[in-house]
VMD Tcl script that draws the C-alpha trace (Angstrom):
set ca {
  {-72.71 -8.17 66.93}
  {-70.05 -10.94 66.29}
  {-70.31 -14.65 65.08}
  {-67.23 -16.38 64.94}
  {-67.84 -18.20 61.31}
  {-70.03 -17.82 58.90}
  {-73.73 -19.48 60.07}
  {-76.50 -19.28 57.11}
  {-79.23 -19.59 59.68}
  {-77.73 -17.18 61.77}
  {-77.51 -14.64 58.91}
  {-80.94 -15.35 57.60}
  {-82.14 -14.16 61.32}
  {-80.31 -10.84 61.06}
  {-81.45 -10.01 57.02}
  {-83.54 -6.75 57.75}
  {-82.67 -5.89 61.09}
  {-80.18 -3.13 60.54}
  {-77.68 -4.66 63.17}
  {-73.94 -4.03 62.46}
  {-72.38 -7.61 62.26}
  {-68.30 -8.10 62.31}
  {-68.35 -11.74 61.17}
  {-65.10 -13.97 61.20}
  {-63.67 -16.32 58.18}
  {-63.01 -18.77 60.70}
  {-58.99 -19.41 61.68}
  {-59.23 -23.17 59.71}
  {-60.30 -21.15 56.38}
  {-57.48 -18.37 56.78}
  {-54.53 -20.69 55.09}
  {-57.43 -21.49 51.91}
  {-58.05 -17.76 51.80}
  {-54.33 -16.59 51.42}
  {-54.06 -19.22 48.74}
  {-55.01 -17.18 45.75}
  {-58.17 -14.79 45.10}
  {-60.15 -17.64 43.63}
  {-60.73 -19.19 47.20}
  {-61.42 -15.49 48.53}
  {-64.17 -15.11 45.62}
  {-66.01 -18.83 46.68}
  {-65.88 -17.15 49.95}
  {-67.64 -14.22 49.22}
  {-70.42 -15.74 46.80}
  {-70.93 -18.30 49.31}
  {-70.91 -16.26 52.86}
  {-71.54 -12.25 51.42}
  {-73.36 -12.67 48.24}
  {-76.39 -14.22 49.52}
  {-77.43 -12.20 52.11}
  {-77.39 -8.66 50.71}
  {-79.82 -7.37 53.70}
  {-77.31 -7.91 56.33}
  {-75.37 -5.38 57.33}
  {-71.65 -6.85 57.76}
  {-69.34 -4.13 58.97}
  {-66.50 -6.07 59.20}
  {-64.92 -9.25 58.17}
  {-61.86 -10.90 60.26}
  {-59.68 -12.48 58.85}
  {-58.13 -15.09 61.52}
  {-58.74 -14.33 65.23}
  {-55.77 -14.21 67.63}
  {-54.32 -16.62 64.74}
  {-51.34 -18.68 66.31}
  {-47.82 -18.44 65.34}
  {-47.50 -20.81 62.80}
  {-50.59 -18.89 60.68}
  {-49.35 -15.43 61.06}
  {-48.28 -15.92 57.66}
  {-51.97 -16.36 56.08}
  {-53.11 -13.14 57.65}
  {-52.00 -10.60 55.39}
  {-52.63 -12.56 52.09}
  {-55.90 -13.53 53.23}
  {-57.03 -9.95 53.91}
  {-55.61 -8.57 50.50}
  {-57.75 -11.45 48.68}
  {-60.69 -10.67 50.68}
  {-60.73 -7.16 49.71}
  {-59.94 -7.64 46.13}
  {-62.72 -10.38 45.96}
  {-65.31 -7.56 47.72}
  {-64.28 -5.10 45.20}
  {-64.90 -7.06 42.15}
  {-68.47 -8.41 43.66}
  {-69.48 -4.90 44.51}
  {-69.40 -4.93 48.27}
  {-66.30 -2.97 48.58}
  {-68.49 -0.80 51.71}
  {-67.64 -4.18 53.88}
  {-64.00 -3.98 55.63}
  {-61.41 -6.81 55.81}
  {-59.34 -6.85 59.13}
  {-57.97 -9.40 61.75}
  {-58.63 -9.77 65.15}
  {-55.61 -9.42 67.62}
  {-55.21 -9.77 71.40}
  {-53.01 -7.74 73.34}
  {-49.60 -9.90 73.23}
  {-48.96 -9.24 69.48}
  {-47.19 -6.56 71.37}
  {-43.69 -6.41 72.81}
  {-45.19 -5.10 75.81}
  {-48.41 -2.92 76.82}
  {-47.23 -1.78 80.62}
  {-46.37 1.76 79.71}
  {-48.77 2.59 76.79}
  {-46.13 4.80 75.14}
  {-43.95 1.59 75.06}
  {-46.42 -0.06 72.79}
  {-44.96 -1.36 69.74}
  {-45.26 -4.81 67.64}
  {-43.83 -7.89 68.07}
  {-43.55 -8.98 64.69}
  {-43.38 -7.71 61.41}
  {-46.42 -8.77 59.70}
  {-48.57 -6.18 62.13}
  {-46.54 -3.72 60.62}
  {-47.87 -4.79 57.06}
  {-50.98 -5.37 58.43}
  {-51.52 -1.85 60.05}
  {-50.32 -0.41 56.81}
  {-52.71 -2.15 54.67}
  {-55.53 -1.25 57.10}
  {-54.67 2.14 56.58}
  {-54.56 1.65 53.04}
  {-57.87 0.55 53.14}
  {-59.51 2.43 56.10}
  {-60.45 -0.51 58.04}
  {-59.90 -0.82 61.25}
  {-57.60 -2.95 63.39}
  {-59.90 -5.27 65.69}
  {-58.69 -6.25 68.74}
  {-59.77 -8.71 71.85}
  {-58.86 -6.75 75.50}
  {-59.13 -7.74 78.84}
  {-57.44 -6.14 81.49}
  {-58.55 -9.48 83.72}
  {-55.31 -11.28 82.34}
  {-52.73 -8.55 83.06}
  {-54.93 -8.41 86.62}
  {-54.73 -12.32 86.72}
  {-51.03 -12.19 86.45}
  {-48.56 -11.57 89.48}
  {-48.07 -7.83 89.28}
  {-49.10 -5.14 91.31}
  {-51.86 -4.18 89.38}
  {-54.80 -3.12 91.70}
  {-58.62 -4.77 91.57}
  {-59.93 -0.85 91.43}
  {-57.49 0.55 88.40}
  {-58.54 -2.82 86.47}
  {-62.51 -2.42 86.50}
  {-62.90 1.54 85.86}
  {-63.42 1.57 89.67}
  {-64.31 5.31 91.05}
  {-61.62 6.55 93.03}
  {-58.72 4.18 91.28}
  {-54.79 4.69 91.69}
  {-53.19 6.49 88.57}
  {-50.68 5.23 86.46}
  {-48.26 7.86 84.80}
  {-46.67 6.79 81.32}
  {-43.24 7.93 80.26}
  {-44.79 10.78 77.77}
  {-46.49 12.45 81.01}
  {-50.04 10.86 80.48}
  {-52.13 9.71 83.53}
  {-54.39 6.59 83.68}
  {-56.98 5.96 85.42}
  {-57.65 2.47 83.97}
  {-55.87 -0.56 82.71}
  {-58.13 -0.92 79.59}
  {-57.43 2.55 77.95}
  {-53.42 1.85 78.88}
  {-53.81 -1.35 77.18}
  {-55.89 0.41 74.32}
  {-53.40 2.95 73.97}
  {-50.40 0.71 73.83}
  {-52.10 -0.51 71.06}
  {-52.30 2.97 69.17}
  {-49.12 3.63 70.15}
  {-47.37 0.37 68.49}
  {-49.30 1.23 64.68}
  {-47.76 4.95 64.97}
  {-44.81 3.52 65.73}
  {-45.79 1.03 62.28}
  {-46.37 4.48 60.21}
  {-50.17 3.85 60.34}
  {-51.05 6.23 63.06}
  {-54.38 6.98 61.64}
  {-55.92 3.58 61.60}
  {-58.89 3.49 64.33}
  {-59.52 0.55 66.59}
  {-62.46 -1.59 67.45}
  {-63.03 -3.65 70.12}
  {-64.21 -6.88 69.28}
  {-64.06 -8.60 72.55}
  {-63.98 -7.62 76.11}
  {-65.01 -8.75 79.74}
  {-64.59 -10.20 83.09}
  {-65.10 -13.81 84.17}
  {-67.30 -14.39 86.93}
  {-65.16 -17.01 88.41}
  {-62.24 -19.28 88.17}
  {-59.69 -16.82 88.76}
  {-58.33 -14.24 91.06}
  {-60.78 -11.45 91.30}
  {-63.19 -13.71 89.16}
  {-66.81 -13.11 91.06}
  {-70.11 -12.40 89.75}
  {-70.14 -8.31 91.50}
  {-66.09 -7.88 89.96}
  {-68.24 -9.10 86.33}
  {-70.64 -6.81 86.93}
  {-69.04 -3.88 87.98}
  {-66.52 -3.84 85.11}
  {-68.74 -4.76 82.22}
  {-71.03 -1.36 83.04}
  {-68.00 0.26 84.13}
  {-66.80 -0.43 80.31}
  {-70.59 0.32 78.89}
  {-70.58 3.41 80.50}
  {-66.51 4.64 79.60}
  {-66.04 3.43 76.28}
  {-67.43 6.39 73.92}
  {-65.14 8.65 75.76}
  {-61.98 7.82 73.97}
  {-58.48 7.19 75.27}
  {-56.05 9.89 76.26}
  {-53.89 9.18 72.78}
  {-57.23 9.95 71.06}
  {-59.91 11.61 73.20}
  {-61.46 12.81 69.83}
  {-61.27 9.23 67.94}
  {-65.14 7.41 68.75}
  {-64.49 3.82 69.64}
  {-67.20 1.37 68.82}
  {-67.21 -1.50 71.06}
  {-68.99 -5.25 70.62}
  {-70.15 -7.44 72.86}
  {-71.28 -11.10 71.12}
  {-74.54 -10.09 70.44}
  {-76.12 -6.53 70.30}
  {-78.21 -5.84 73.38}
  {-80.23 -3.53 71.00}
  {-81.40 -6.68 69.69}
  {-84.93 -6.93 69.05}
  {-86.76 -9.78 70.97}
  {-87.81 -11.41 67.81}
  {-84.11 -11.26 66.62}
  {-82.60 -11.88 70.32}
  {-84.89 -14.94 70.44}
  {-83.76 -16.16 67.33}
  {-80.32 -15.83 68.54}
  {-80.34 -16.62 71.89}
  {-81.93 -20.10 70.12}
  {-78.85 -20.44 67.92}
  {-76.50 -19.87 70.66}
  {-75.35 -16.37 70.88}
  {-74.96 -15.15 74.60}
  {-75.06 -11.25 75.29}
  {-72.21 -11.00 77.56}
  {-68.54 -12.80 77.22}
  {-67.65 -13.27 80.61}
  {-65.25 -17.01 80.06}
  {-62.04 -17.35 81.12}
  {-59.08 -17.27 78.54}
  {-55.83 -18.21 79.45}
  {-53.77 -15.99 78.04}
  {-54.27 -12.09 76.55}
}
mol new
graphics top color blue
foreach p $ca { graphics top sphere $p radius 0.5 }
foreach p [lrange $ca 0 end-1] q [lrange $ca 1 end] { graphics top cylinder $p $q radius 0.2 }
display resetview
């Protein structure tokens, strides 16, 4: 499960439950957080501290942060850790959350390789640390866009076109390319070894070309049903995939949640990857 900033009632609903939660700093605190590790330690006492019987996976810091806060990223995560380490909760993992466009480009998966220089110190500190990098994919926006990308190889459709890459690998869908591109970009960054999660993922029901209610359906159990298998760069390497909340939920919990405004499914149109 995901919440996008830290929410004390929300967190007093999941204490006991056992759910895995990735929970986000919120992209207004990032510039606070790179200050210095005084602001990271308020953080923590405030937002980690007092919930001990929640299990937070991860923390993100920033979430497809603009340009102008790139900067904060890095600083933010290093304070983060260093303010989990000295209050004991070193088990909890500091990342970001990145959408597909940090790279140069994601069309041939063994093309895959960053933009900018601060995912390269990023990646490397994740693998210092052995968090993952998060990331935020949907295929629906390289779909959405005028290419010749067919409805069939975009939502895990049986029977869908291949796609060769230049190293000789075959796709048969547009979210392990983009996936892929991804792993591709940190080995290029020295940190082949850091994992990925998937924080974020979907396709809108309408708005859009392709957006209908059966294309939303069809790829979000298309992706429920593919995702533990791996990508072709790393059919061994389990991927663990979120939706916003957990449909493992209990009703008591989901309730609860549901209540405080957590949906089960992301399905809204984004403008841009």
């Amino acid at each position: 499960m995901r919440i996008y900033a830290p929410d004390p009632e929300m967190l007093r609903a999941l204490d006991g439950t056992g759910i895995d939660l990735v929970m986000d700093v919120g992209n207004k605190n990032l510039a606070a957080l790179a200050s210095g590790p005084d602001a990271a330690s308020t953080w923590v006492r405030d937002n980690v501290l007092p919930y001990p019987g929640v299990r937070i996976k991860y923390i993100a810091a920033g979430n497809e942060v603009p340009d102008a806060g790139t900067g904060s990223i890095l600083p933010a995560m290093q304070n983060l850790n260093g303010a989990l380490l000295a209050a004991g909760r070193g088990d909890i993992k500091v990342s970001t959350a990145v959408k597909v466009s940090v790279l140069v480009s994601s069309s041939a998966p063994s093309d895959g390789e960053f933009k900018d220089a601060y995912m390269t110190d990023v990646s490397r500190l994740l693998a210092s640390t052995g968090a993952p990098l998060l990331a935020n994919v949907y295929p629906y926006f390289a779909y959405d866009n005028p290419s010749d990308i067919l409805l069939s190889y975009a939502t895990f459709q049986p029977g869908t076109t291949t796609v060769g890459d230049n190293n000789g690998l075959t796709y048969t869908n547009l979210f392990d390319a983009m996936v892929d591109a991804l792993y591709t970009a940190m080995e290029k960054a020295g940190s082949p070894a850091v994992p990925i999660v998937i924080l974020e993922s979907g396709w809108p029901s309408d708005g859009g070309v392709g957006a209908t209610v059966g294309n939303a359906q069809a790829y979000n159990q298309n992706l429920i049903n593919h995702v533990g298998n791996g990508t072709l760069r790393g059919p061994g390497r389990w991927r663990r995939t979120y939706s916003q909340c957990s449909m493992r939920t209990s009703r008591r919990v989901m309730r609860r949640i549901s209540t405080l405004g957590c949906s089960t499914v992301r399905t809204s149109r984004r403008r841009s990857l």
